[in-house]
C-alpha positions as CSV (number, residue, x, y, z in Angstrom):
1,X,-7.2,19.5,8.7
2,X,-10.0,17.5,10.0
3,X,-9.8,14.0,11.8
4,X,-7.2,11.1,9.9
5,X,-7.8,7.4,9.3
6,X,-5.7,4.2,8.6
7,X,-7.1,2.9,5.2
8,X,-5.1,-0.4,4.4
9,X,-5.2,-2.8,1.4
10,X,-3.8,-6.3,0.9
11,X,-2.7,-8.6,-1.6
12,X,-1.3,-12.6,-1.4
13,X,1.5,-12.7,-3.6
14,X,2.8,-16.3,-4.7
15,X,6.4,-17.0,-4.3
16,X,9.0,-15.7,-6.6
17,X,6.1,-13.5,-7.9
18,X,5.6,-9.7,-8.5
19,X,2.6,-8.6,-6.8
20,X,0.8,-5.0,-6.8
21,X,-1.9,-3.4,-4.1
22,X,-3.7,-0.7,-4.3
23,X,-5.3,1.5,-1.2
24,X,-7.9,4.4,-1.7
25,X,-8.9,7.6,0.2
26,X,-12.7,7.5,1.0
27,X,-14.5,10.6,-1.2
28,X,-13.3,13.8,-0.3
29,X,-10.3,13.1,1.7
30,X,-6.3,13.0,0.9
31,X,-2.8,11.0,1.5
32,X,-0.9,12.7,4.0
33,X,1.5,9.5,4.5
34,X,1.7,5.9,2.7
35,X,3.7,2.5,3.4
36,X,4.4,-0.7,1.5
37,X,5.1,-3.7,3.1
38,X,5.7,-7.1,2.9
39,X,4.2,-9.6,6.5
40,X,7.3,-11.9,6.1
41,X,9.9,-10.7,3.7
42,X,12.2,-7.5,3.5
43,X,12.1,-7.9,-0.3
44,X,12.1,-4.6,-2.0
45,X,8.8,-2.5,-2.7
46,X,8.0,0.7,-4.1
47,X,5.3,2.8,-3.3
48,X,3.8,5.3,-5.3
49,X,0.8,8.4,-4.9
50,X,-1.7,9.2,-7.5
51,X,-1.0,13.0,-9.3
52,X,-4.7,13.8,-7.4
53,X,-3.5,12.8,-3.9
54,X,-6.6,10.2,-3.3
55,X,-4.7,6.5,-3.9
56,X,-1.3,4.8,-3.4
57,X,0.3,1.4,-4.9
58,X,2.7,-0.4,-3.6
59,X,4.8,-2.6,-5.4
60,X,6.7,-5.6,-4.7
61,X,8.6,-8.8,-5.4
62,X,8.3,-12.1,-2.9
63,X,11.5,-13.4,-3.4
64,X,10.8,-16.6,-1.1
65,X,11.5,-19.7,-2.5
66,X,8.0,-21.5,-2.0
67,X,6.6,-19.3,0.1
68,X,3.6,-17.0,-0.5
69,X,3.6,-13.6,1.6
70,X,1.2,-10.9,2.1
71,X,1.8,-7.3,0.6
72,X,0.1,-4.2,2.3
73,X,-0.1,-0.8,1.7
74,X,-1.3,1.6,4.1
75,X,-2.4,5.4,3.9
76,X,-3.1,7.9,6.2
77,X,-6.0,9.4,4.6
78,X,-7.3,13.0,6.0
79,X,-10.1,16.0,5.0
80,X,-7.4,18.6,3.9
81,X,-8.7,22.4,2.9
């Protein structure tokens, strides 16, 4: 395994809305870890991997009344032989 890097992706998501983000691998590289999160709430999320390794999604519900929050997903993204 080669050198890693952070890749994260973001996503506004209105209150009492469903939101969903997506992060990608650049060419050539794979996930080795991934994270969902919400920057306010600790409303559930799920996180999933694509079957090929190269993207994650994270899920999630902002169950604040009239507040909008920010969902992330981050991968650690690496050149794996």
């Amino acid at each position: 395994m080669s050198g890693y890097q952070v890749v994260t992706a973001s996503v506004v998501v209105p209150a009492d809305s469903g939101g969903e983000v997506t992060a990608v691998c650049p060419a050539g590289e794979r996930i080795l870890s991934a994270m969902g999160y919400f920057n306010i709430s600790f409303d559930g999320r799920q996180e999933e991997l694509s079957a090929d390794g190269t993207r994650a999604w994270a899920h999630g519900y902002n169950d604040n009344t009239g507040t909008s929050d920010v969902l992330n997903v981050d991968i650690v993204c690496a050149a794996v032989s």
